[in-house]
mmCIF file as Biopython writes it, N, C-alpha, C and O atoms, coordinates in Angstrom:
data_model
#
loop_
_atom_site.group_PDB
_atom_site.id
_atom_site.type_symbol
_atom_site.label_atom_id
_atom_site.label_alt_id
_atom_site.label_comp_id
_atom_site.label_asym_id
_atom_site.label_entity_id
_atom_site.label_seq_id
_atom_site.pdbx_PDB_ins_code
_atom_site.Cartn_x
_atom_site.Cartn_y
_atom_site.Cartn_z
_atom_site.occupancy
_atom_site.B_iso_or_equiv
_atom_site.auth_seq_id
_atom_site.auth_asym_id
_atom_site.pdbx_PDB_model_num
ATOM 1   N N  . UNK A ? 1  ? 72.199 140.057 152.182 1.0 0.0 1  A 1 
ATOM 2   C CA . UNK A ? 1  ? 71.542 139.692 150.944 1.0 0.0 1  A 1 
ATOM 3   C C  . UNK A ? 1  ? 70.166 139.124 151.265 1.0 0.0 1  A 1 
ATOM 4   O O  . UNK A ? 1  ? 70.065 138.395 152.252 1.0 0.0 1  A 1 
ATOM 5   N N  . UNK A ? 2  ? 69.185 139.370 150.579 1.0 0.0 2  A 1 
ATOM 6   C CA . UNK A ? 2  ? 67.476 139.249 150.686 1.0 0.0 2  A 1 
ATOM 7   C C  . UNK A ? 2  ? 67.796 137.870 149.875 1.0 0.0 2  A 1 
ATOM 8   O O  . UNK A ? 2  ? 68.363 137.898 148.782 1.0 0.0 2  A 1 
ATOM 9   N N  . UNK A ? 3  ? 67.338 136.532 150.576 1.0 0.0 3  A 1 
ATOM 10  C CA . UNK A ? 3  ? 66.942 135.247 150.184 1.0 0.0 3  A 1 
ATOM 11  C C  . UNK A ? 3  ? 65.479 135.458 149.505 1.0 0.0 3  A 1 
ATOM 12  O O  . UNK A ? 3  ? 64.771 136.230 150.152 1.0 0.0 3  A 1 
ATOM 13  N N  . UNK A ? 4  ? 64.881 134.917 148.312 1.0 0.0 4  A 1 
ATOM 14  C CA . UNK A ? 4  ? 63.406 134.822 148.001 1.0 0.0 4  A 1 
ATOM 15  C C  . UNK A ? 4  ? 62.981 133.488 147.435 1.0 0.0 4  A 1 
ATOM 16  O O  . UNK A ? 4  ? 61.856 133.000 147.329 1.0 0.0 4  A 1 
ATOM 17  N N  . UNK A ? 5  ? 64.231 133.000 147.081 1.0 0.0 5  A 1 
ATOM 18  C CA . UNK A ? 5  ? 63.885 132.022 146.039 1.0 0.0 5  A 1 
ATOM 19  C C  . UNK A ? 5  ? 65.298 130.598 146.311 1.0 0.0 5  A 1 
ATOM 20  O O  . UNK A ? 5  ? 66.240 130.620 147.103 1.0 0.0 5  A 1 
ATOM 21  N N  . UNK A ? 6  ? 64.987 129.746 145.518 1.0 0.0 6  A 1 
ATOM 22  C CA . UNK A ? 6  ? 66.362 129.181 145.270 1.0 0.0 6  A 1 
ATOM 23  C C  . UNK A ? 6  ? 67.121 129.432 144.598 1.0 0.0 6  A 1 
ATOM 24  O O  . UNK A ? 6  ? 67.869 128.454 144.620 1.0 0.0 6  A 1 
ATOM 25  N N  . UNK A ? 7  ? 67.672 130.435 143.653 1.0 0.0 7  A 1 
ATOM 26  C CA . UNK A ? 7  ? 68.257 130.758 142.986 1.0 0.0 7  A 1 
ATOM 27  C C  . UNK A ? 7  ? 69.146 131.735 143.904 1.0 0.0 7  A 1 
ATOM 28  O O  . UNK A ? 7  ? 70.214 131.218 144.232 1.0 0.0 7  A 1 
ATOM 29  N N  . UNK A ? 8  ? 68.988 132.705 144.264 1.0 0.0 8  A 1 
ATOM 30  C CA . UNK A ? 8  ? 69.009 133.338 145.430 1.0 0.0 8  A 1 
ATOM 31  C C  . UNK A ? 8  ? 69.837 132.475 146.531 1.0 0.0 8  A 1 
ATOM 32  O O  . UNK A ? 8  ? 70.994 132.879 146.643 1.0 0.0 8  A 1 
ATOM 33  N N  . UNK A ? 9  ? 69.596 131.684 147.135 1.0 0.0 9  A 1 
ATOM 34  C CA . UNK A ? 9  ? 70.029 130.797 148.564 1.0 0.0 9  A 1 
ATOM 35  C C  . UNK A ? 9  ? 70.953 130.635 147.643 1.0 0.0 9  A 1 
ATOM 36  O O  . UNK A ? 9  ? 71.928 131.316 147.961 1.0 0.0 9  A 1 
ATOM 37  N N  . UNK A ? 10 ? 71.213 129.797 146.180 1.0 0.0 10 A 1 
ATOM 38  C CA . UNK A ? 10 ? 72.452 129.214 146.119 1.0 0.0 10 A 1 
ATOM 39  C C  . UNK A ? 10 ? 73.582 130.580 145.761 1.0 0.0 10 A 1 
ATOM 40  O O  . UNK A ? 10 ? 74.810 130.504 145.789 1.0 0.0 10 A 1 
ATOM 41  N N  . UNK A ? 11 ? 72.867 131.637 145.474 1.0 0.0 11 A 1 
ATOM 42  C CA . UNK A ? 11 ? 73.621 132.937 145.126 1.0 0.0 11 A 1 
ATOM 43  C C  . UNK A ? 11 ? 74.961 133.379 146.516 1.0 0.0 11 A 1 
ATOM 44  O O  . UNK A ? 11 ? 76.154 133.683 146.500 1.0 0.0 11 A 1 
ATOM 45  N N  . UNK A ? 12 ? 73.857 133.177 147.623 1.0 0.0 12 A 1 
ATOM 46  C CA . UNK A ? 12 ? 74.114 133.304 149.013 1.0 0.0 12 A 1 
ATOM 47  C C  . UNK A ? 12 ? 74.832 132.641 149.178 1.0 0.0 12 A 1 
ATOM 48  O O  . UNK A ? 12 ? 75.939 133.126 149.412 1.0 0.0 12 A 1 
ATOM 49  N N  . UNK A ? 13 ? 74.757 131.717 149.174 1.0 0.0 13 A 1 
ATOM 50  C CA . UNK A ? 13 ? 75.562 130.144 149.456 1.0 0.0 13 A 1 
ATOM 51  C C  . UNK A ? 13 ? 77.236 130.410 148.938 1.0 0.0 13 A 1 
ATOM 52  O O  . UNK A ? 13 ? 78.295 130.216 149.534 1.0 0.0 13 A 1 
ATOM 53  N N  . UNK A ? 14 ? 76.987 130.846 147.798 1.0 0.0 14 A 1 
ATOM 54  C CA . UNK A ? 14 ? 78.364 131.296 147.197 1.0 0.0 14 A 1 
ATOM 55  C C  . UNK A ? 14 ? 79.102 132.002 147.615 1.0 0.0 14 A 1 
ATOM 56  O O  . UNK A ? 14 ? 80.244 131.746 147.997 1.0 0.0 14 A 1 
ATOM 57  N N  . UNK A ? 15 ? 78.420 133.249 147.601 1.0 0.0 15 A 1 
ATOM 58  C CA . UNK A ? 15 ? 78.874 134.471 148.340 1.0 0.0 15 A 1 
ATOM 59  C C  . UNK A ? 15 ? 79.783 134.167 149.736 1.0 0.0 15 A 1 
ATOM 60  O O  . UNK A ? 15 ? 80.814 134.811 149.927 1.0 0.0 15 A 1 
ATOM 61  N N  . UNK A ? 16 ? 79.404 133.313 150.535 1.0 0.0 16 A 1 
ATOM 62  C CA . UNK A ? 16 ? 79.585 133.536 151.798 1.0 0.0 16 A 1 
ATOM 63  C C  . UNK A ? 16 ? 80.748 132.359 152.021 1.0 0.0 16 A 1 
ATOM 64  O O  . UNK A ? 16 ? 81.338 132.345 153.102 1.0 0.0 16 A 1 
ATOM 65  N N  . UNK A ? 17 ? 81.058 131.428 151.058 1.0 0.0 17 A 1 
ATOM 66  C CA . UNK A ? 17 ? 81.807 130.402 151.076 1.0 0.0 17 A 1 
ATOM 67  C C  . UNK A ? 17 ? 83.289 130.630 151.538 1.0 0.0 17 A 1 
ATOM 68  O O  . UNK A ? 17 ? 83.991 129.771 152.070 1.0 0.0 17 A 1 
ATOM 69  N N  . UNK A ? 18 ? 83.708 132.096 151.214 1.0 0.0 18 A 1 
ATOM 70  C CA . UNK A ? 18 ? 85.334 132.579 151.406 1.0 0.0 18 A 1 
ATOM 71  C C  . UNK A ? 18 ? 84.669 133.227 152.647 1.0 0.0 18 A 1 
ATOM 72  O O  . UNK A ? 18 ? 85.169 134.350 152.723 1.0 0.0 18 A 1 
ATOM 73  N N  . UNK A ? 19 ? 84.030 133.105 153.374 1.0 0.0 19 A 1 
ATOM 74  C CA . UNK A ? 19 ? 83.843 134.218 154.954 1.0 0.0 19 A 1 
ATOM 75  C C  . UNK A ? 19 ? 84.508 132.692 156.039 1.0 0.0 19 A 1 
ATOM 76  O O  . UNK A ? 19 ? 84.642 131.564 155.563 1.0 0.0 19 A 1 
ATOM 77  N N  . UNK A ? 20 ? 84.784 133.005 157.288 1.0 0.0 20 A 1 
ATOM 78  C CA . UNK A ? 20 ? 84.442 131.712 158.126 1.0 0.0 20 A 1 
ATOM 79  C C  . UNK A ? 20 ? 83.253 130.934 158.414 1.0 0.0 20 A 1 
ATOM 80  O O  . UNK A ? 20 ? 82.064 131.233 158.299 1.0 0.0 20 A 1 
ATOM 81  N N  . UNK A ? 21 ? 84.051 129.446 158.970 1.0 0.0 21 A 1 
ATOM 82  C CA . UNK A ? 21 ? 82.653 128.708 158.730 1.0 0.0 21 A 1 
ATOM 83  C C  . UNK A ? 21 ? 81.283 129.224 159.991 1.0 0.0 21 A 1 
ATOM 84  O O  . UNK A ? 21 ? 80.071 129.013 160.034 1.0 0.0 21 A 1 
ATOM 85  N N  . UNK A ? 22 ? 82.062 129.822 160.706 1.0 0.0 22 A 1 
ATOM 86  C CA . UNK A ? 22 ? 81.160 130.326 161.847 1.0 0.0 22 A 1 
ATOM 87  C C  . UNK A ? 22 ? 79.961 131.629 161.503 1.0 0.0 22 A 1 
ATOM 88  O O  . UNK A ? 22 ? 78.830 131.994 161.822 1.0 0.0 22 A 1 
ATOM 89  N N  . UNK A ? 23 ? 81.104 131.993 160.638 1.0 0.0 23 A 1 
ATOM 90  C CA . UNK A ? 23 ? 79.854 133.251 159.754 1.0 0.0 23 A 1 
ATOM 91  C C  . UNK A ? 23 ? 79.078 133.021 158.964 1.0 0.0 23 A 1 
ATOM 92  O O  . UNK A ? 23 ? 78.144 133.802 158.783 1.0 0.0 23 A 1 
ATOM 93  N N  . UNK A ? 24 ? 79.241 131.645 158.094 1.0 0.0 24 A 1 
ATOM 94  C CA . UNK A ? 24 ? 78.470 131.131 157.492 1.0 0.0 24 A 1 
ATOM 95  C C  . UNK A ? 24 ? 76.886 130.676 157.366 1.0 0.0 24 A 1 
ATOM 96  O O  . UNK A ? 24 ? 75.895 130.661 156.637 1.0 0.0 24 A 1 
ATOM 97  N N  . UNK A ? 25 ? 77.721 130.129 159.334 1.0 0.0 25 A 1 
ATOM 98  C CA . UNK A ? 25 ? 76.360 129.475 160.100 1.0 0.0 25 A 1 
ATOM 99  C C  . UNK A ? 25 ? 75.680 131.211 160.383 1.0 0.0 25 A 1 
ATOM 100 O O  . UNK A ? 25 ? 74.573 131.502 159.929 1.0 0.0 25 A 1 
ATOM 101 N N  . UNK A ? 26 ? 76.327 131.996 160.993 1.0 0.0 26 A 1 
ATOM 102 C CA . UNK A ? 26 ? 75.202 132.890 161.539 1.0 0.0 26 A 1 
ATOM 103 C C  . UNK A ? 26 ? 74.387 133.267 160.417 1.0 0.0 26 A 1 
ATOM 104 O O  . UNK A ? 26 ? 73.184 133.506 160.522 1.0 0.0 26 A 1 
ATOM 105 N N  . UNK A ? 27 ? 75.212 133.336 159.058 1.0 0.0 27 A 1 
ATOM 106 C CA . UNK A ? 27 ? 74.081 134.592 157.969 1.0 0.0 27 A 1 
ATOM 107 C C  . UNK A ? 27 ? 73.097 133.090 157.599 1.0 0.0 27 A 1 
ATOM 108 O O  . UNK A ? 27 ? 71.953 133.327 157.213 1.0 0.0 27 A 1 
ATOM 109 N N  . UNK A ? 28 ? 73.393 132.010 157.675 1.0 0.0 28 A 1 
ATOM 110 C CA . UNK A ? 28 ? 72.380 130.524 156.835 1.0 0.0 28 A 1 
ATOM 111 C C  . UNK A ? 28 ? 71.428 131.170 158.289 1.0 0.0 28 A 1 
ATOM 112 O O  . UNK A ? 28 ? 70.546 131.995 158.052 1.0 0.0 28 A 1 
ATOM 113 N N  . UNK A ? 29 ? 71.643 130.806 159.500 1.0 0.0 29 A 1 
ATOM 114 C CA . UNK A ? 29 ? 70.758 131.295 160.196 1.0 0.0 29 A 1 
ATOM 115 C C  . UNK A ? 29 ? 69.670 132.381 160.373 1.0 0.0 29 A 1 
ATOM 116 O O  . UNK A ? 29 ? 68.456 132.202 160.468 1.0 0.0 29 A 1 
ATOM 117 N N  . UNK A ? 30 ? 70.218 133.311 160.393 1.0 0.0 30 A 1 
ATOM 118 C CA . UNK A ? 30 ? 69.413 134.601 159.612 1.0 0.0 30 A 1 
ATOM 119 C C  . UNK A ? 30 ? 68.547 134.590 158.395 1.0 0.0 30 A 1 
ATOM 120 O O  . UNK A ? 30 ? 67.415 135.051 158.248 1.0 0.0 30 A 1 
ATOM 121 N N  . UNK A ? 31 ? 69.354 133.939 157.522 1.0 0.0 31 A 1 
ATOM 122 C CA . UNK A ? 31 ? 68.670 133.954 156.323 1.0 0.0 31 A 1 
ATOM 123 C C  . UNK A ? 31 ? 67.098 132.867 156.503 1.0 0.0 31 A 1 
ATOM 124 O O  . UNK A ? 31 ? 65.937 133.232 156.321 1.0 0.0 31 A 1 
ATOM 125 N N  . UNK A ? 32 ? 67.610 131.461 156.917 1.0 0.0 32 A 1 
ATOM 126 C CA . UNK A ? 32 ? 66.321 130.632 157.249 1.0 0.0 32 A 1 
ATOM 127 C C  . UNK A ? 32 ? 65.192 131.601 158.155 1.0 0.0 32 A 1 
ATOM 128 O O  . UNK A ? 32 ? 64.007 131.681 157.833 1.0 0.0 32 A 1 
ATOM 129 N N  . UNK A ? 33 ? 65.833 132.363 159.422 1.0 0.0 33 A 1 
ATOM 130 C CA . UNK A ? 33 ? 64.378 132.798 160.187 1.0 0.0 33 A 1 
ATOM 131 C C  . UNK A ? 33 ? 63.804 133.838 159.185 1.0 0.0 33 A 1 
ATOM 132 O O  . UNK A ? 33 ? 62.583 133.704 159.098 1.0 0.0 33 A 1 
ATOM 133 N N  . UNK A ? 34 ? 64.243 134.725 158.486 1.0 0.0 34 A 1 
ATOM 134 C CA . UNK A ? 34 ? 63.650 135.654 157.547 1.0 0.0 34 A 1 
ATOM 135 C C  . UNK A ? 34 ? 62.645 134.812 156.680 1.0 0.0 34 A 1 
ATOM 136 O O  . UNK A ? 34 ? 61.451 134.961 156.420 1.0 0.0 34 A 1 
ATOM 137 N N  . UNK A ? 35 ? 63.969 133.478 156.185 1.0 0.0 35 A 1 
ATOM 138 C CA . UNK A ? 35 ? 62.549 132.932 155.189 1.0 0.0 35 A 1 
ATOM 139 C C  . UNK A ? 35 ? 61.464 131.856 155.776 1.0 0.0 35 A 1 
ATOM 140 O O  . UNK A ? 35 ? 60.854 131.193 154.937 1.0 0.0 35 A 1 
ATOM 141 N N  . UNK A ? 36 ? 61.208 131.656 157.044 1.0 0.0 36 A 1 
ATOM 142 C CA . UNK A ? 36 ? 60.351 131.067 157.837 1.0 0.0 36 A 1 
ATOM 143 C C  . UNK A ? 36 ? 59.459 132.464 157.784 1.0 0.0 36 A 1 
ATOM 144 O O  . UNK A ? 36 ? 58.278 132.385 157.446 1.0 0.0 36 A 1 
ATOM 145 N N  . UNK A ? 37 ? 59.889 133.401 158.034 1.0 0.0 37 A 1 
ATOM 146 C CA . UNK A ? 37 ? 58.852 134.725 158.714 1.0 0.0 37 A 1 
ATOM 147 C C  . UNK A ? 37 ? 58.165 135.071 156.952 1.0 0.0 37 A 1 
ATOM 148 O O  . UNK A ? 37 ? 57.155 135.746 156.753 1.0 0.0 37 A 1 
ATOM 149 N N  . UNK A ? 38 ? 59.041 134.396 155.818 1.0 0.0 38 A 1 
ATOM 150 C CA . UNK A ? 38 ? 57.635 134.754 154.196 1.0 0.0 38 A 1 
ATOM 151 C C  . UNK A ? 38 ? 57.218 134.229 154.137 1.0 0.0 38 A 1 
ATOM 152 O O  . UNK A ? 38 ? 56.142 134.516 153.612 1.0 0.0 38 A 1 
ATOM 153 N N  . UNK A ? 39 ? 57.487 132.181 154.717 1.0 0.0 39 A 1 
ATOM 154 C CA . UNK A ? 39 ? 56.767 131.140 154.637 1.0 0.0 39 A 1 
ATOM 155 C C  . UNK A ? 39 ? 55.518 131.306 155.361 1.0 0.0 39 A 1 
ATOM 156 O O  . UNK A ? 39 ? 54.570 130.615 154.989 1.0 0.0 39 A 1 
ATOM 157 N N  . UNK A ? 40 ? 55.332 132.255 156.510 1.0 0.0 40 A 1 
ATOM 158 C CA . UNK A ? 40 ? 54.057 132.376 157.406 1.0 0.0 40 A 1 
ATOM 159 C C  . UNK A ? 40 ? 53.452 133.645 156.283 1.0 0.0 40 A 1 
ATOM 160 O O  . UNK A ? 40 ? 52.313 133.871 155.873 1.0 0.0 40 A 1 
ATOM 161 N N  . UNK A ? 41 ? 54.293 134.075 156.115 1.0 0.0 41 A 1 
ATOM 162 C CA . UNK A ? 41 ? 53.089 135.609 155.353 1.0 0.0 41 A 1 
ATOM 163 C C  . UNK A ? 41 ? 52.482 134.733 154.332 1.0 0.0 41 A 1 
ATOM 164 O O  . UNK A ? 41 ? 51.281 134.461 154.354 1.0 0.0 41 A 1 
ATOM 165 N N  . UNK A ? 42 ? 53.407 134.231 153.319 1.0 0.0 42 A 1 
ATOM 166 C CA . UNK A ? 42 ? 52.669 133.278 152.124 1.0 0.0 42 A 1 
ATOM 167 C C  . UNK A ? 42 ? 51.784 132.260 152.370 1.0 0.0 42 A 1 
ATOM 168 O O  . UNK A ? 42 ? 51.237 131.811 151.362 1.0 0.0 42 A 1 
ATOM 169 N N  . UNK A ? 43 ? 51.408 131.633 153.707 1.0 0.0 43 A 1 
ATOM 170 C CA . UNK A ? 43 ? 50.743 130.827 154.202 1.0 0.0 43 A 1 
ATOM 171 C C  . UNK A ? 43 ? 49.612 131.630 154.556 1.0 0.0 43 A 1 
ATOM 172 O O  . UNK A ? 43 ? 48.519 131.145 154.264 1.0 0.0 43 A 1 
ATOM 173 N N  . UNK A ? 44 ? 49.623 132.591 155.039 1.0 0.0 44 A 1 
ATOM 174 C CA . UNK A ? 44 ? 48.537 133.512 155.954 1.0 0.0 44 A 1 
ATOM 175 C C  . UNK A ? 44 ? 47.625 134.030 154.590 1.0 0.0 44 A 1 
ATOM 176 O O  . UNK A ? 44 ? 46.399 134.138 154.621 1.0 0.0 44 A 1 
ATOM 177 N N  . UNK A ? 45 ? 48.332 134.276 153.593 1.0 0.0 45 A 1 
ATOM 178 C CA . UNK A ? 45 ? 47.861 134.680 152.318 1.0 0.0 45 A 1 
ATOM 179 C C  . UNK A ? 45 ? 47.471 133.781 151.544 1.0 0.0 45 A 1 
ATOM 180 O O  . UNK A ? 45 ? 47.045 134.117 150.439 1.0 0.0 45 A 1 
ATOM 181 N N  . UNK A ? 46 ? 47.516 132.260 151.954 1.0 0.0 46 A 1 
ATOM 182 C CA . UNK A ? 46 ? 47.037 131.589 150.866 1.0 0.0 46 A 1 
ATOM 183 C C  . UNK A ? 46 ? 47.931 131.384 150.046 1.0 0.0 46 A 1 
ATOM 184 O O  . UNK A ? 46 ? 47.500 130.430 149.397 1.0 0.0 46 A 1 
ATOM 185 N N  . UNK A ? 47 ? 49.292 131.766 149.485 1.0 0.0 47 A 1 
ATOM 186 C CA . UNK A ? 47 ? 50.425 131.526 148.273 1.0 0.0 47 A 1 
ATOM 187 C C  . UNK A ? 47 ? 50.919 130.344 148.569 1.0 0.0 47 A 1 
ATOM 188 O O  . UNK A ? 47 ? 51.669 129.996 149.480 1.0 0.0 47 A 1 
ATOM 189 N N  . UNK A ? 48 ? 50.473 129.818 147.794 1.0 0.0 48 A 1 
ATOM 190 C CA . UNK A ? 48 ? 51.057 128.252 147.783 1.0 0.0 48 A 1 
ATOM 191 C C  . UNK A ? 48 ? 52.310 128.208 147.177 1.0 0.0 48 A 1 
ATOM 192 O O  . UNK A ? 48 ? 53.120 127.363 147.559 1.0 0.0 48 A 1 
ATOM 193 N N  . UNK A ? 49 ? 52.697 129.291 145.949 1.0 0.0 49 A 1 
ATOM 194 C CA . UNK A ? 49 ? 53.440 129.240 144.937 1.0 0.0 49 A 1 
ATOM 195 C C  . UNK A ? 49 ? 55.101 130.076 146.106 1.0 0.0 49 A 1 
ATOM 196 O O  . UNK A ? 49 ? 56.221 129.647 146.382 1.0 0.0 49 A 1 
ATOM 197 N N  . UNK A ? 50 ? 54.458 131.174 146.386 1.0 0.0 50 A 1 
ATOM 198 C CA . UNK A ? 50 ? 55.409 131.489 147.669 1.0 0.0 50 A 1 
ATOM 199 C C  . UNK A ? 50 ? 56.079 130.857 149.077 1.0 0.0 50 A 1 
ATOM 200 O O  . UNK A ? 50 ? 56.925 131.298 149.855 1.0 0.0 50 A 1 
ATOM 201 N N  . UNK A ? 51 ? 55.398 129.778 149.038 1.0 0.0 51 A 1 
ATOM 202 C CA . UNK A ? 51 ? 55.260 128.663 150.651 1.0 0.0 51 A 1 
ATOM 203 C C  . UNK A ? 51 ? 56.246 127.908 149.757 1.0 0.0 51 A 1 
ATOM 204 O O  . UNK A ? 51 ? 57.286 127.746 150.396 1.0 0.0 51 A 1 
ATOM 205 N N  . UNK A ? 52 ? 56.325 127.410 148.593 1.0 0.0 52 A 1 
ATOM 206 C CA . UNK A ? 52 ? 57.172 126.486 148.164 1.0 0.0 52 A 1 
ATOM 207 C C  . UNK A ? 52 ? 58.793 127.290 147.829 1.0 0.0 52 A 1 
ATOM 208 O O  . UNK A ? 52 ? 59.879 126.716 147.736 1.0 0.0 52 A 1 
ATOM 209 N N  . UNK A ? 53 ? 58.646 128.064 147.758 1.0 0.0 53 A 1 
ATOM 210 C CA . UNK A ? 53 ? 59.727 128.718 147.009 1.0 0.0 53 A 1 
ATOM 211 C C  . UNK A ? 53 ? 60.266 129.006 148.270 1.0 0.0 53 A 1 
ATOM 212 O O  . UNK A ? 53 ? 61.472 128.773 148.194 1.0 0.0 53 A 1 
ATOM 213 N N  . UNK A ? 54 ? 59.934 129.444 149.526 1.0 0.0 54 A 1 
ATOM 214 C CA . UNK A ? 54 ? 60.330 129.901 151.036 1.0 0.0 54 A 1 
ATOM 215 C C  . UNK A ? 54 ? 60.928 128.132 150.894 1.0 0.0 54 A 1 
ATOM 216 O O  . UNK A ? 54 ? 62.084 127.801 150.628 1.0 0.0 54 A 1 
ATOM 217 N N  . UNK A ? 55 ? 59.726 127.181 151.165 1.0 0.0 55 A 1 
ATOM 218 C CA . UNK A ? 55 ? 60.749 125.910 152.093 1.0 0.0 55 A 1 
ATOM 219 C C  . UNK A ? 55 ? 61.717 125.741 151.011 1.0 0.0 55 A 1 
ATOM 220 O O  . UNK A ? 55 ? 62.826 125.957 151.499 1.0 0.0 55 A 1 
ATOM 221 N N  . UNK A ? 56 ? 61.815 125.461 149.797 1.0 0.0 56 A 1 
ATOM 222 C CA . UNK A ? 56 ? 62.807 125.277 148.894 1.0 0.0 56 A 1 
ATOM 223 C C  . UNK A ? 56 ? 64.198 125.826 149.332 1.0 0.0 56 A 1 
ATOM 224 O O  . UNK A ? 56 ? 65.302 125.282 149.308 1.0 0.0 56 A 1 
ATOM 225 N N  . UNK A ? 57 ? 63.810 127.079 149.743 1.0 0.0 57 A 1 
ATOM 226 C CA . UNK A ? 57 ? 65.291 127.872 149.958 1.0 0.0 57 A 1 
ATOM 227 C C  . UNK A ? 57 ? 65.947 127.327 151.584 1.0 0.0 57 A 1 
ATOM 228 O O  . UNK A ? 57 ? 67.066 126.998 151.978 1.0 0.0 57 A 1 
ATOM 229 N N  . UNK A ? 58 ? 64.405 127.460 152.304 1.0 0.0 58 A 1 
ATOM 230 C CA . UNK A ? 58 ? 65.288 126.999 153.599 1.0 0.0 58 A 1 
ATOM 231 C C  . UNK A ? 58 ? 66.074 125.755 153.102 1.0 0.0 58 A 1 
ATOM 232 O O  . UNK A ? 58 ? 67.278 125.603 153.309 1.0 0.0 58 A 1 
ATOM 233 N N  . UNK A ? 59 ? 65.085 124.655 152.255 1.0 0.0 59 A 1 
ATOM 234 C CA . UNK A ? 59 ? 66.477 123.275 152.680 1.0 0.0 59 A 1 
ATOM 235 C C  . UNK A ? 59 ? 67.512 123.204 151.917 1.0 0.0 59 A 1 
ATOM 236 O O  . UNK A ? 59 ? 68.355 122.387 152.288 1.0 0.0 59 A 1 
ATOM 237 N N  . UNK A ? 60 ? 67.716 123.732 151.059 1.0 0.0 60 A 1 
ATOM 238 C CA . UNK A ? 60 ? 68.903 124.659 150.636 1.0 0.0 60 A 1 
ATOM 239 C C  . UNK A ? 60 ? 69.747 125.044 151.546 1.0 0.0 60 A 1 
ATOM 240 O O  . UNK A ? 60 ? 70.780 124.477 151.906 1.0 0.0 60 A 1 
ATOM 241 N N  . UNK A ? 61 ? 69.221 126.164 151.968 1.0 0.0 61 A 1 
ATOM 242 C CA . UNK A ? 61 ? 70.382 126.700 153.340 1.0 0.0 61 A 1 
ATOM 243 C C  . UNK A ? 61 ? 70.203 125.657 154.596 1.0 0.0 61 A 1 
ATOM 244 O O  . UNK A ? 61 ? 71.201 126.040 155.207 1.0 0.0 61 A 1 
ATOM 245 N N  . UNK A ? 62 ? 69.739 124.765 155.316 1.0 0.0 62 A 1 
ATOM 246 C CA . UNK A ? 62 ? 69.677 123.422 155.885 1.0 0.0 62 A 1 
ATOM 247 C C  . UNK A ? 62 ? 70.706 122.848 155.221 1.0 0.0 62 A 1 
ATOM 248 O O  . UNK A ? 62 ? 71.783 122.862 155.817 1.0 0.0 62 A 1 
ATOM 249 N N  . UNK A ? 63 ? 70.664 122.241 153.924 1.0 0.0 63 A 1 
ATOM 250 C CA . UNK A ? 63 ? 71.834 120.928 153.506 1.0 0.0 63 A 1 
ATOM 251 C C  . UNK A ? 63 ? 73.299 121.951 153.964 1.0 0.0 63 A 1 
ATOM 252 O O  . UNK A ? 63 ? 74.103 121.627 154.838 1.0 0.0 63 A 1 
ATOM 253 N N  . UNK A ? 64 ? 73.374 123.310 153.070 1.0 0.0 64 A 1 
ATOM 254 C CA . UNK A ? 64 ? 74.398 123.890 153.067 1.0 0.0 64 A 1 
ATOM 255 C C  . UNK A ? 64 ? 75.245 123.760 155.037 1.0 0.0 64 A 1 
ATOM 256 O O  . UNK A ? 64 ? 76.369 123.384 155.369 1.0 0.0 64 A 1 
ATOM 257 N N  . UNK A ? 65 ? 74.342 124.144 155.690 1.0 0.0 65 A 1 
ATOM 258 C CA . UNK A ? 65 ? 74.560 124.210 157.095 1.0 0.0 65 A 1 
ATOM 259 C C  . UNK A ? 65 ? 75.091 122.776 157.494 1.0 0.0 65 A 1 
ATOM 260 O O  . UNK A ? 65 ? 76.049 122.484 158.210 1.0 0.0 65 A 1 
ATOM 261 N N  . UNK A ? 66 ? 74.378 122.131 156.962 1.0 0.0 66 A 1 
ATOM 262 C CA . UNK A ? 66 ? 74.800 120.632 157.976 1.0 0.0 66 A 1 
ATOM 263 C C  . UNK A ? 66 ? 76.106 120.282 156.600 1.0 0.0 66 A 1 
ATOM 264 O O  . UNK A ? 66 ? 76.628 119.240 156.997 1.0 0.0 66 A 1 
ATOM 265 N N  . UNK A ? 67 ? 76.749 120.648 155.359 1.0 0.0 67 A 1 
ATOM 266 C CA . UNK A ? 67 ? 78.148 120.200 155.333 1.0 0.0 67 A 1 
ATOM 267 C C  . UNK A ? 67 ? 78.690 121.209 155.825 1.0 0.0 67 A 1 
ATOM 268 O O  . UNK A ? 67 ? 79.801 120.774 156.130 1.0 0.0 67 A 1 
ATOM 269 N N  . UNK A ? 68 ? 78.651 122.758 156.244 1.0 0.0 68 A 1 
ATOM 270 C CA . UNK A ? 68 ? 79.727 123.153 157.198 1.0 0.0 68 A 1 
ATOM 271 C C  . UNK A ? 68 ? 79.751 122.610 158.599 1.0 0.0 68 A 1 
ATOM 272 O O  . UNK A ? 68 ? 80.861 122.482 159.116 1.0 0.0 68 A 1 
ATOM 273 N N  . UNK A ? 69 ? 78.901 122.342 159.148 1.0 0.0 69 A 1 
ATOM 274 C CA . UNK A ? 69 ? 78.771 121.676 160.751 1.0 0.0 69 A 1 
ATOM 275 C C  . UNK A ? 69 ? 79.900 119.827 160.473 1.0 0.0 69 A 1 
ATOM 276 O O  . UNK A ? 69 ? 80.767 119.340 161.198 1.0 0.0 69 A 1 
ATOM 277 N N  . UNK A ? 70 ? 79.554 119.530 159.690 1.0 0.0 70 A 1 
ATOM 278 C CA . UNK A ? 70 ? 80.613 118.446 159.173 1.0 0.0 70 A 1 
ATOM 279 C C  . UNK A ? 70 ? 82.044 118.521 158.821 1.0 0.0 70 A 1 
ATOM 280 O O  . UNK A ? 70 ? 82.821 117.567 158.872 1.0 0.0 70 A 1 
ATOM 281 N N  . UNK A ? 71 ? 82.325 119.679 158.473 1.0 0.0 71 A 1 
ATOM 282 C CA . UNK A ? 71 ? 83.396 119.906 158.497 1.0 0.0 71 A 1 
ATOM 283 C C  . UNK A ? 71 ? 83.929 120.494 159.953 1.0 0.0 71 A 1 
ATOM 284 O O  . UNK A ? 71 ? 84.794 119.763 160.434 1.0 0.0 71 A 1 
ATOM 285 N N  . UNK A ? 72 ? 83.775 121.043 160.336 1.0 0.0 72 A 1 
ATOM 286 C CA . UNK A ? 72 ? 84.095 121.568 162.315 1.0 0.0 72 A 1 
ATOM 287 C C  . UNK A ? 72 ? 84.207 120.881 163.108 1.0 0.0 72 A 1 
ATOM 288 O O  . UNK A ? 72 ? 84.394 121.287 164.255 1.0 0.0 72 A 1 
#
């Protein structure tokens, strides 16, 4: 699933809740470096409006990560 936004991450977030917690971590992982790699395009471009909506989602998928790492 393509992360863009927060609406999105928590879409993800859902989705992936019945997988294991180990799979969880790999796709939150994946998903953050993808949205680090729009946070640099939207930065390189000047989108301020895109730079926010990228970190938004990472700490989204961040909080989500650190209560599965709490539970393990």
């Amino acid at each position: 699933m393509s992360i863009a936004d927060e609406t999105t991450a928590k879409e993800a977030i859902d989705m992936w809740r019945n997988k294991d917690p180990k799979e969880q971590l790999r796709q939150i992982r994946l998903s953050i470096e993808s949205l680090e790699l729009n946070q640099m395009h939207y930065e390189n471009r000047e989108n301020e409006k895109g730079v926010i909506r990228s970190a938004n989602a990472i700490d989204i998928l961040f909080q989500r990560r650190k209560e599965i790492e709490s539970e393990l």
